[in-house]
MDTraj code that builds the backbone (N, CA, C; nanometers):
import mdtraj as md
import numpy as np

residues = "UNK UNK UNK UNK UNK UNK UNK UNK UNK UNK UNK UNK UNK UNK UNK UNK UNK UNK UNK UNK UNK UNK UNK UNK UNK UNK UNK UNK UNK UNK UNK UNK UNK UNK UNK UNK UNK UNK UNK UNK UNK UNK UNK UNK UNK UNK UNK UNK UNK UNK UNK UNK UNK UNK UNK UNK UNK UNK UNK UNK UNK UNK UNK UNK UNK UNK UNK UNK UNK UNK UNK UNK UNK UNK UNK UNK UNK UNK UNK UNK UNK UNK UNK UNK UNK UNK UNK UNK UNK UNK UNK UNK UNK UNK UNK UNK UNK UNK UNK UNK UNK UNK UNK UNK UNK UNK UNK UNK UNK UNK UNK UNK UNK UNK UNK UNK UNK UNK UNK UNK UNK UNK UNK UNK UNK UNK UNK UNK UNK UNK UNK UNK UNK UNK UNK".split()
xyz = np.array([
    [-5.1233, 3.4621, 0.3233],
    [-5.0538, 3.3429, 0.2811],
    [-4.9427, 3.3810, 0.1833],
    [-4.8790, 3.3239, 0.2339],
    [-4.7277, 3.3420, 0.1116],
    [-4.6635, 3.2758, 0.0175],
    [-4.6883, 3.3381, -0.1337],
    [-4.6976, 3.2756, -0.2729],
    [-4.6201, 3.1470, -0.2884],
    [-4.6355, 3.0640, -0.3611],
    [-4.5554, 2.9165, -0.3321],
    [-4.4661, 2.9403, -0.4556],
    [-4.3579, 2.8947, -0.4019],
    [-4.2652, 2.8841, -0.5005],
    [-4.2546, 2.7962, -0.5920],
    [-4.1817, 2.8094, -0.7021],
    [-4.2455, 2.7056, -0.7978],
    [-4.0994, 2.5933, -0.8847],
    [-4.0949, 2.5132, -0.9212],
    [-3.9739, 2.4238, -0.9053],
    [-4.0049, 2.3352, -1.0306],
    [-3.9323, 2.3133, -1.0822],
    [-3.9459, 2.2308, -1.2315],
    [-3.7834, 2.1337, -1.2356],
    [-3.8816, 1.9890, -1.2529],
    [-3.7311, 1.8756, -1.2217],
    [-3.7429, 1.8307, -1.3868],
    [-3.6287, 1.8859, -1.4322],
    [-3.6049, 1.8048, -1.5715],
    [-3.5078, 1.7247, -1.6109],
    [-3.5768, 1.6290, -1.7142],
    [-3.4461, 1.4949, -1.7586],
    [-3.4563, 1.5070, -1.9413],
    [-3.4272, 1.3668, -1.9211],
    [-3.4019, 1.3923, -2.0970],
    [-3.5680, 1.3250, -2.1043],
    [-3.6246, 1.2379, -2.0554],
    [-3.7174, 1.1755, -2.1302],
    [-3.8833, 1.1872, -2.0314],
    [-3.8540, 1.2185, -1.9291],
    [-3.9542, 1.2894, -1.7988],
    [-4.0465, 1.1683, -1.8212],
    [-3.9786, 1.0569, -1.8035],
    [-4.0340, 0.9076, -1.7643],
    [-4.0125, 0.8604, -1.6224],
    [-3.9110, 0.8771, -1.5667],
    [-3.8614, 0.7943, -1.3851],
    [-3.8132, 0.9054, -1.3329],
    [-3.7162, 0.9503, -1.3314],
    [-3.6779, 1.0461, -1.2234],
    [-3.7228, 1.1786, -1.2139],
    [-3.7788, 1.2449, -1.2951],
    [-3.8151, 1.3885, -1.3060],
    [-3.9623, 1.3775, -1.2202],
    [-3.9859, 1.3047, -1.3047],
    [-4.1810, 1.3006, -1.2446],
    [-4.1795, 1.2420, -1.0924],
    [-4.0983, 1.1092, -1.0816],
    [-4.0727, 1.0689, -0.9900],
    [-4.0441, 1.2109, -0.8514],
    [-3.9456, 1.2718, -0.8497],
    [-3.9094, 1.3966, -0.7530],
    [-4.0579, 1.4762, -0.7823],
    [-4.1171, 1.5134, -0.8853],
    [-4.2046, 1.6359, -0.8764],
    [-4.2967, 1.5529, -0.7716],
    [-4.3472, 1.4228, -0.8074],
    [-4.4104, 1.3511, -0.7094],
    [-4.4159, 1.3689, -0.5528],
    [-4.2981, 1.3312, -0.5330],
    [-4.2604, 1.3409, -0.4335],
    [-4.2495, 1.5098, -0.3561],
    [-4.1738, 1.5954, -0.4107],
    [-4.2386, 1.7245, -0.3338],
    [-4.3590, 1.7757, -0.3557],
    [-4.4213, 1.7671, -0.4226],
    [-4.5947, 1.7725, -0.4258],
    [-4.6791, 1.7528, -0.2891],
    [-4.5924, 1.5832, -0.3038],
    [-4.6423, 1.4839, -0.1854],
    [-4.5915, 1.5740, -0.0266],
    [-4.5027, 1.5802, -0.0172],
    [-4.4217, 1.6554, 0.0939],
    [-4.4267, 1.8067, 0.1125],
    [-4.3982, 1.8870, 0.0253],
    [-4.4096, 2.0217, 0.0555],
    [-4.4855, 2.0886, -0.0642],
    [-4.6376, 1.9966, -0.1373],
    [-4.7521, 2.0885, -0.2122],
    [-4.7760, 2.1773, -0.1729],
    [-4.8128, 2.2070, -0.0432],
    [-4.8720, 2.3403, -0.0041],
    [-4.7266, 2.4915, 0.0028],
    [-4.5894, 2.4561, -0.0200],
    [-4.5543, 2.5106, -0.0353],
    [-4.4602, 2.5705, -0.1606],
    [-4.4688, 2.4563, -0.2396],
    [-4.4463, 2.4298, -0.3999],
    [-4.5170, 2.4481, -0.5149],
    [-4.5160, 2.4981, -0.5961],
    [-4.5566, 2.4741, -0.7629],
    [-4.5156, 2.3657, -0.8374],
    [-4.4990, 2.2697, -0.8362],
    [-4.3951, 2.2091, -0.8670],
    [-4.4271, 2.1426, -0.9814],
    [-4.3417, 2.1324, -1.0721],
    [-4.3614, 2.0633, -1.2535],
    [-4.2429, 1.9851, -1.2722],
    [-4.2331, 1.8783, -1.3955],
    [-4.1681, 1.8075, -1.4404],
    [-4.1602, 1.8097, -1.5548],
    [-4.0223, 1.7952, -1.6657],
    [-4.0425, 1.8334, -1.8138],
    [-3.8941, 1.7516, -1.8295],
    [-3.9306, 1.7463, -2.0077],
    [-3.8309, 1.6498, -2.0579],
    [-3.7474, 1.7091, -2.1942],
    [-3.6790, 1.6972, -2.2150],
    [-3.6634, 1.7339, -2.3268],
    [-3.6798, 1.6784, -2.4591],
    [-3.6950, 1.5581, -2.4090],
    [-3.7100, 1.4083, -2.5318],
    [-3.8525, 1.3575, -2.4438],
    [-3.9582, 1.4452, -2.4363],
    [-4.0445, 1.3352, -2.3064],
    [-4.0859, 1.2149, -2.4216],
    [-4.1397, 1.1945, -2.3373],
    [-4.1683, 0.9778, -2.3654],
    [-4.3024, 0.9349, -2.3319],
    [-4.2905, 0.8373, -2.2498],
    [-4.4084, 0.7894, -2.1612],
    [-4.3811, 0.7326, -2.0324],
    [-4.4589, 0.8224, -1.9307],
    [-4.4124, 0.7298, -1.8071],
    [-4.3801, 0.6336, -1.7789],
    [-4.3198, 0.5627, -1.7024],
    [-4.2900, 0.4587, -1.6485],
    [-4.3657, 0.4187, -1.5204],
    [-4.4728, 0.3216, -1.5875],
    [-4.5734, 0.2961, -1.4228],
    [-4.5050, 0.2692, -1.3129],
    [-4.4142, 0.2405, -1.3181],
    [-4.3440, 0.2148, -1.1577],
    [-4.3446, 0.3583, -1.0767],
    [-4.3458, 0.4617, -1.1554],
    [-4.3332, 0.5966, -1.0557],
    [-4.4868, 0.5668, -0.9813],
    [-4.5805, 0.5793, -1.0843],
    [-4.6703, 0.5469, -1.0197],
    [-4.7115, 0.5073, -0.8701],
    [-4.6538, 0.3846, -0.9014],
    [-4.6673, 0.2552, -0.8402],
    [-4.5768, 0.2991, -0.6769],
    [-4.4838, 0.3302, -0.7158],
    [-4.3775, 0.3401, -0.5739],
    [-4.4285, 0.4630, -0.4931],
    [-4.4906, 0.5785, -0.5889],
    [-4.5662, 0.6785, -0.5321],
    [-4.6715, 0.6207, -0.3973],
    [-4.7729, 0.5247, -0.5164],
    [-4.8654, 0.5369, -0.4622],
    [-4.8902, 0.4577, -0.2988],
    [-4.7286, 0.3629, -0.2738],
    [-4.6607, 0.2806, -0.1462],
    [-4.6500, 0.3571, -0.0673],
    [-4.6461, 0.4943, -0.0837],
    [-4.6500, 0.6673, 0.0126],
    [-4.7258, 0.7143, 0.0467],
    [-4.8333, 0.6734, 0.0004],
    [-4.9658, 0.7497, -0.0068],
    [-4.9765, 0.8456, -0.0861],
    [-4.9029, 0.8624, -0.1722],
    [-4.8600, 1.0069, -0.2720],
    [-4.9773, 1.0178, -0.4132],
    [-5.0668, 1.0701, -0.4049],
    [-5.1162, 1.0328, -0.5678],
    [-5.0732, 1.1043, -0.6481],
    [-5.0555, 0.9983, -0.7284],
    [-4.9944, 1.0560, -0.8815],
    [-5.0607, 1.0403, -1.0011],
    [-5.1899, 1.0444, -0.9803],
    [-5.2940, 1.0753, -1.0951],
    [-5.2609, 1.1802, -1.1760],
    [-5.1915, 1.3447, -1.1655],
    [-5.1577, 1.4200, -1.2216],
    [-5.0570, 1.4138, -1.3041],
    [-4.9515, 1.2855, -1.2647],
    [-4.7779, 1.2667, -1.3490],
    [-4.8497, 1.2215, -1.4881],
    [-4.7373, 1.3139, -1.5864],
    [-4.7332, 1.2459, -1.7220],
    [-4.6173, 1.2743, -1.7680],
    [-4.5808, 1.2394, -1.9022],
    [-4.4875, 1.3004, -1.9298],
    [-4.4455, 1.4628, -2.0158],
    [-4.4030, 1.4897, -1.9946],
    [-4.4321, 1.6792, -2.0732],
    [-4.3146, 1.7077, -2.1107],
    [-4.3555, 1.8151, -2.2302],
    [-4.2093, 1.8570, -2.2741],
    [-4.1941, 1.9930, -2.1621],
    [-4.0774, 2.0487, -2.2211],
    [-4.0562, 2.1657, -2.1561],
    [-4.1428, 2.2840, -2.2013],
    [-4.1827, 2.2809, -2.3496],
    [-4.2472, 2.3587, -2.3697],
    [-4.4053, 2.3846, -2.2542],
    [-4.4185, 2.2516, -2.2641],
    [-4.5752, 2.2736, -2.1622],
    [-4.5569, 2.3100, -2.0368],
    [-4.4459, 2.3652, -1.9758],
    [-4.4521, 2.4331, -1.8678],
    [-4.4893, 2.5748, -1.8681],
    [-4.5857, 2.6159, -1.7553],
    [-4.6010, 2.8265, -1.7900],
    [-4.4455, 2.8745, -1.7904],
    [-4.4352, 2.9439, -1.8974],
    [-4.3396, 3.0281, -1.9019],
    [-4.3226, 3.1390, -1.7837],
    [-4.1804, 3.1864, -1.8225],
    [-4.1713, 3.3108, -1.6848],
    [-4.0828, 3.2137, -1.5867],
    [-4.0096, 3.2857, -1.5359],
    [-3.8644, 3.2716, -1.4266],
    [-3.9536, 3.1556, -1.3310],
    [-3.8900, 3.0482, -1.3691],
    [-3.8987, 2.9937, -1.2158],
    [-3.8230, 3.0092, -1.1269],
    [-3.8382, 2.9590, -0.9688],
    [-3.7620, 2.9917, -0.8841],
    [-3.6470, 2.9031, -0.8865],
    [-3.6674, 2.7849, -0.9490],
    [-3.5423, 2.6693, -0.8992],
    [-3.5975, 2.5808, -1.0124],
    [-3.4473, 2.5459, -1.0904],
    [-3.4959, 2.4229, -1.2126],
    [-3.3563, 2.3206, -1.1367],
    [-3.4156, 2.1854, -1.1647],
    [-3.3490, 2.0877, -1.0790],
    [-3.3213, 1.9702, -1.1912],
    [-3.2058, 1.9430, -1.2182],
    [-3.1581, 1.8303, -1.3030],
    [-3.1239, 1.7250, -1.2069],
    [-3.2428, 1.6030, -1.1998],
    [-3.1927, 1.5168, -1.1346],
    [-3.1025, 1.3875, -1.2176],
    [-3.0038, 1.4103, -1.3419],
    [-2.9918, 1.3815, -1.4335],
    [-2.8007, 1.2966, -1.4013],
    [-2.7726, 1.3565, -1.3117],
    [-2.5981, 1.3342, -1.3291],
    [-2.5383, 1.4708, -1.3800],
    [-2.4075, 1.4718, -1.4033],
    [-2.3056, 1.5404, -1.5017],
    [-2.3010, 1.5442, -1.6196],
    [-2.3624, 1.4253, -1.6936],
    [-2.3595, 1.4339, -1.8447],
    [-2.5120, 1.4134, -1.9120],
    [-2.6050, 1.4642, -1.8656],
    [-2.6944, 1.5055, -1.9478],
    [-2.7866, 1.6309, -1.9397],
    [-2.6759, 1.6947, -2.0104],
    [-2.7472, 1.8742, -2.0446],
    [-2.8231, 1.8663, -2.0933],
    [-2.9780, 1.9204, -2.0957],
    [-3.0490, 1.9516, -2.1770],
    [-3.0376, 2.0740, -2.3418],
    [-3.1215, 2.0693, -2.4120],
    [-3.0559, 2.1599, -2.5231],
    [-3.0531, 2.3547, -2.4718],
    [-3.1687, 2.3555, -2.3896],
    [-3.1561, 2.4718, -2.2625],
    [-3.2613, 2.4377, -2.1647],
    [-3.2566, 2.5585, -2.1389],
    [-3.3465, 2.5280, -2.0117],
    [-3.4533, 2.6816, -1.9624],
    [-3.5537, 2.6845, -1.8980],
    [-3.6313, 2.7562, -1.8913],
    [-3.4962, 2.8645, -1.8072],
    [-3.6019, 3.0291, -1.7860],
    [-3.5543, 3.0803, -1.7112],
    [-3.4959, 3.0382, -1.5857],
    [-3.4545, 3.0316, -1.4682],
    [-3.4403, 3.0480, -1.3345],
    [-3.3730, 3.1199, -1.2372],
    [-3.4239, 3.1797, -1.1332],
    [-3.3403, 3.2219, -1.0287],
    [-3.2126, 3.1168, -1.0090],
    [-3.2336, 3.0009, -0.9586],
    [-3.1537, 2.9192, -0.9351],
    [-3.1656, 2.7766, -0.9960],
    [-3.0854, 2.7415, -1.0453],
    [-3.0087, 2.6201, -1.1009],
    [-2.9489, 2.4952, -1.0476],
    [-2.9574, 2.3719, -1.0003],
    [-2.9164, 2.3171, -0.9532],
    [-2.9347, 2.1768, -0.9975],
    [-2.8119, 2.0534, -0.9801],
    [-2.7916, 1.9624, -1.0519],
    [-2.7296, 1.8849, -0.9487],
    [-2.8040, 1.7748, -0.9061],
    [-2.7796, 1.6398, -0.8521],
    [-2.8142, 1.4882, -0.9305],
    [-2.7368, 1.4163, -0.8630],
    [-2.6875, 1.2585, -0.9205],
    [-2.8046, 1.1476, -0.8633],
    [-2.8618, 1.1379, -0.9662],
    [-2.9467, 1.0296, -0.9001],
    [-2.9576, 0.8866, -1.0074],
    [-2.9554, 0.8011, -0.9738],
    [-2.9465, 0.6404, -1.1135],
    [-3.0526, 0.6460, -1.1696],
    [-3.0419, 0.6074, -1.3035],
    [-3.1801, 0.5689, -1.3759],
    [-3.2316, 0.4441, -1.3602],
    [-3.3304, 0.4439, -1.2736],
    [-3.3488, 0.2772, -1.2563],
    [-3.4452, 0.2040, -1.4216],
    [-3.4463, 0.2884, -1.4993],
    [-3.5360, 0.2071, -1.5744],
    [-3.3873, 0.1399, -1.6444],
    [-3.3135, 0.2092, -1.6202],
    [-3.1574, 0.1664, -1.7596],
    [-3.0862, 0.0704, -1.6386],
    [-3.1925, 0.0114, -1.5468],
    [-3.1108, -0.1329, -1.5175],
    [-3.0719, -0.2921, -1.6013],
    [-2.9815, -0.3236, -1.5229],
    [-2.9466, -0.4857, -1.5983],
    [-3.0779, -0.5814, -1.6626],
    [-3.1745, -0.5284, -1.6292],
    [-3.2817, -0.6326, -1.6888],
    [-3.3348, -0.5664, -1.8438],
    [-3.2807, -0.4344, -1.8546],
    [-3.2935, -0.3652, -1.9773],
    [-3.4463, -0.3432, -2.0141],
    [-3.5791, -0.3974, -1.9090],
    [-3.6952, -0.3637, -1.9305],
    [-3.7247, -0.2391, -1.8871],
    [-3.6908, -0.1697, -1.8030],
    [-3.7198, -0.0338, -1.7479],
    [-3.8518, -0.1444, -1.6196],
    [-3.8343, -0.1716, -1.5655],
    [-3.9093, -0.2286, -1.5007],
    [-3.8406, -0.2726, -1.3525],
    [-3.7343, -0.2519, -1.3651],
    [-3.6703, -0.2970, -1.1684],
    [-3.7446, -0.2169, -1.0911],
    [-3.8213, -0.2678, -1.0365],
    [-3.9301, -0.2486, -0.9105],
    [-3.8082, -0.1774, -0.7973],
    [-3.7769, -0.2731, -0.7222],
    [-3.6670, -0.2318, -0.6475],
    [-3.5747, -0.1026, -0.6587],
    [-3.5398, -0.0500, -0.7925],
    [-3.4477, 0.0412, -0.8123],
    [-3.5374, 0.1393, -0.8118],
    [-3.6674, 0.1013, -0.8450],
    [-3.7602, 0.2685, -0.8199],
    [-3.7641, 0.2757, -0.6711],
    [-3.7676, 0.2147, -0.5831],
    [-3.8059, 0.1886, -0.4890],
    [-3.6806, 0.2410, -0.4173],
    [-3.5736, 0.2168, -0.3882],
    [-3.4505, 0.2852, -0.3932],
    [-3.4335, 0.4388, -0.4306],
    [-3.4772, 0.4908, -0.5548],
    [-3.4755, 0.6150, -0.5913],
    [-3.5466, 0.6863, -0.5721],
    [-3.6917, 0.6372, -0.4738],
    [-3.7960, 0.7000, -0.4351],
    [-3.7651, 0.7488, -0.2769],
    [-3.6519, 0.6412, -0.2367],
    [-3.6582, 0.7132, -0.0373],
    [-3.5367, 0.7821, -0.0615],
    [-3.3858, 0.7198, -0.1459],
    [-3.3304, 0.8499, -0.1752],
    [-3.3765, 0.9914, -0.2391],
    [-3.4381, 1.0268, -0.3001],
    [-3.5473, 1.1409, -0.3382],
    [-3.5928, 1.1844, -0.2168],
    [-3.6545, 1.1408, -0.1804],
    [-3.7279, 1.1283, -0.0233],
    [-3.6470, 1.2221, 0.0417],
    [-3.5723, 1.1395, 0.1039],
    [-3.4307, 1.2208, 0.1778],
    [-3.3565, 1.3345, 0.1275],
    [-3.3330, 1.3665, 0.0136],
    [-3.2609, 1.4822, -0.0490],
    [-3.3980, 1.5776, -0.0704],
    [-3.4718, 1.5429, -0.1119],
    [-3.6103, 1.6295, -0.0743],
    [-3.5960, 1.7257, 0.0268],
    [-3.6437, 1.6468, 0.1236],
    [-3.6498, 1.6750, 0.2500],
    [-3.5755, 1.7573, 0.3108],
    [-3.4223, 1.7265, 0.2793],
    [-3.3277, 1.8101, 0.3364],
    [-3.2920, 1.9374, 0.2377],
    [-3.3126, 1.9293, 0.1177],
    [-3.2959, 2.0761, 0.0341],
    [-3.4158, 2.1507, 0.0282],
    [-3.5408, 2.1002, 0.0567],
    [-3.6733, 2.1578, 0.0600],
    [-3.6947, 2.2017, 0.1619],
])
top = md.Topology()
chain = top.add_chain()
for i, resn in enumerate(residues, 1):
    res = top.add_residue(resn, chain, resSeq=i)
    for name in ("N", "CA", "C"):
        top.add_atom(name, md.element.get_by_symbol(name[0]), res)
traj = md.Trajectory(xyz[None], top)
């Protein structure tokens, strides 16, 4: 069997989108992933990841929120900012490869609760799809 590679999605607060993606390739390619989520400001989840996960069949009993420190140290293979252009973290773990895609924060919608159902729901099949096709 051949060692799984291992992948760490970080944001600023590893509440919706970070955990959200680790979710999701867990869900999709676990058996060929390591896969972690970390924050640099972590917080507290946002049950909607949960929640939109669990519309997949995906369990997400394991998501929380983590700093970066609580990831094992040592080179990962791929660290993934699903963050935009303007939010660098203060650094970032080792990696082979680096990579940074645009995805919305649905909790920083117009209702200002972090609660648009819908926009997780949205950011969960786009995830889905960019998953899929870079994984």
């Amino acid at each position: 069997m051949t060692e799984k590679r291992s992948v760490l999605f970080v944001c600023a607060r590893n509440a919706g989108r970070s955990p959200l993606a680790e979710g999701l390739l867990r869900g999709i390619y676990g058996d060929r992933y390591q896969v972690y989520s970390a924050g640099f400001r972590p917080s507290t989840l946002n049950p909607l990841v949960a929640e939109v996960l669990e519309e997949q069949g995906i369990d997400s009993r394991s998501l929380y929120s983590k700093a970066l420190l609580d990831i094992p140290s040592g080179p990962l293979d791929r660290v993934v900012l699903p963050t935009g252009p303007y939010a660098d973290p203060p650094f970032l773990p080792p990696a082979r490869e680096y990579l940074r895609c645009s995805f919305p924060d649905p909790s920083s919608a117009t209702d200002g609760n972090g609660m648009d159902r819908e926009g997780f729901r949205a950011l969960r099949d786009r995830m889905k799809e960019w998953i899929t096709r870079e994984f």
